[in-house]
C-alpha positions, 0 to 999 in steps of 0.5 A: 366106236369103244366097243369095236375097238374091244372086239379087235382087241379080243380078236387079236388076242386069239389070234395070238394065242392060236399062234403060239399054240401052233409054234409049239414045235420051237420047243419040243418036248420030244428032243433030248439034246442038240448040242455039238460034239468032237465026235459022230457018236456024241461022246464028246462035248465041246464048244471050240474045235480046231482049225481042221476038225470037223464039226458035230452036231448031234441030236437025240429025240424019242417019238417025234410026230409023223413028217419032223424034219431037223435042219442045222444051218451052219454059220460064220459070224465072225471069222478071219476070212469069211465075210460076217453071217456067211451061211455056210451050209443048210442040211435038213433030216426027217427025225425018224432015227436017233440020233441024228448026226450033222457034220461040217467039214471043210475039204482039206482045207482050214477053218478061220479062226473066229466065231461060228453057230449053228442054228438047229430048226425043227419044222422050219421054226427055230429051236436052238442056237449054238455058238462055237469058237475056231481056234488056229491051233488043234484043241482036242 
């Protein structure tokens, strides 16, 4: 009964090690930024935005594999007016050229003032989680 127990042991820790060599598009090595910008050309960094700015995310790769596909999943977490981890849009591009540009604007309309992120995915495995504030006056 001891030694069956090892067998499992030993296999479930190939199992493991199998996964995790497979998840090893959550960190690749062939993306050199994502972050979130004021502008479409990523020139401008930030981590807040007013409430009618639109919103950048910006991602720069080189050489991806054959069939990658980026998705930005846009969320509220905390505002005055959304209901908390309201997903606001998904948005997925193949990484074929760099940089690839996200955005988020709101239609004429104004943001609530709160907390937000976005969540960048490569492959449908999590990659980056980026957090953001919304205030109700115009920061940039």
């Amino acid at each position: 009964m001891r030694a069956k127990a090892v067998v499992c042991v030993i296999f479930a820790s190939f199992i493991m090690l199998a996964a995790s060599s497979c998840s090893s598009s959550a960190n690749p090595d062939w993306i050199s930024q994502a972050g979130l910008f004021t502008d479409p050309s990523g020139t401008q960094p930030t981590d807040s935005y007013g409430w009618r700015e639109i919103f950048y995310l910006v991602v720069e790769f080189d050489q991806p594999p054959q069939e990658a596909i980026i998705q930005a999943s846009w969320i509220a977490v905390d505002t005055t007016r959304l209901r908390p981890d309201t997903i606001i849009k998904i948005e997925e591009k193949e990484a074929r050229e760099s940089p690839l540009v996200f955005e988020l604007e709101n239609a004429g309309n104004f943001w609530p003032e709160g907390d937000y992120q976005v969540n960048v995915y490569v492959n449908e495995t999590l990659y980056k989680e980026i957090k953001f504030i919304v205030h109700m006056t115009d920061v940039h």
